[in-house]
C-alpha positions, 0 to 999 in steps of 0.5 A: 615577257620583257627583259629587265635592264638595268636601270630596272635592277637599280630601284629594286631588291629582290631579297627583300621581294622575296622575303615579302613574297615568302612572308605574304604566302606563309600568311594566305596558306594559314588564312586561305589554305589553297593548293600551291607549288613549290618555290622560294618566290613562288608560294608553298606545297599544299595547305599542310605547310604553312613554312619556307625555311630560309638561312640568310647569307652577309656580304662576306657569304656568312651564315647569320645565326641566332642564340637558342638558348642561353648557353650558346646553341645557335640556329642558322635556320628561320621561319619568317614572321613578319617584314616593318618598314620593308627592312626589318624581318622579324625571324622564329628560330627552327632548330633540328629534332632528328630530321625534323624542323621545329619552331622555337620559342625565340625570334629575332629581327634582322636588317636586310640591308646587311643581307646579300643572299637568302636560301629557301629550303623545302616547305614544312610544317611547324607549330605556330605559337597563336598566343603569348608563350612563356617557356616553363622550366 
């Protein structure tokens, strides 16, 4: 395998790689379903999990959170859900429930030239929504 110089390093970003190789494989688990191996660049577990958790960092190593409600619950915790003009991620927000991560009903969307580090957590399960949801009070 050849090692990369820098000129190599220069035309590329590897979040943005990365964001679109998460992206890609959550898609194939849930149309393909094949056994797969653990790995922020790699793909996930087995067919179950249809999610790499992932918290993205700013250039002065802060934490990028979103509003889960109205009254200022954040999140700093995402599944990603889709990648447009290989800058903008939209992103599910996944809060807590015990131990357990779960999808909500909000999405956010987040420029990744102001992204300086992802992190990507054990691959889980969560609820995907197939259809427009409205939240009931």
């Amino acid at each position: 395998m050849p090692v990369e110089t820098l000129n190599d390093c220069l035309d590329c970003n590897y979040i943005k790689e990365t964001v679109a190789r998460i992206d890609k494989l959550q898609k194939e688990v849930i149309t393909i379903g094949e056994n797969r191996c653990i790995s922020c660049d790699t793909s996930l577990f087995n067919p179950a999990n249809n999610t790499i958790p992932v918290a993205f960092y700013s250039d002065c190593g802060n934490l990028f959170t979103g509003l889960v409600d109205i009254a200022g619950t954040t999140t700093s915790i995402f599944r990603i859900e889709s990648i447009r003009c290989g800058r903008f991620v939209t992103l599910r927000l996944l809060t807590a429930e015990g131990d357990t991560l779960v999808a909500t009903l909000r999405t956010m969307i987040l420029d990744l030239d102001d992204v300086t580090g992802i992190q990507c957590f054990e691959p889980i399960t969560v609820e995907l929504c197939n259809s427009s949801l409205t939240p009931q009070a």
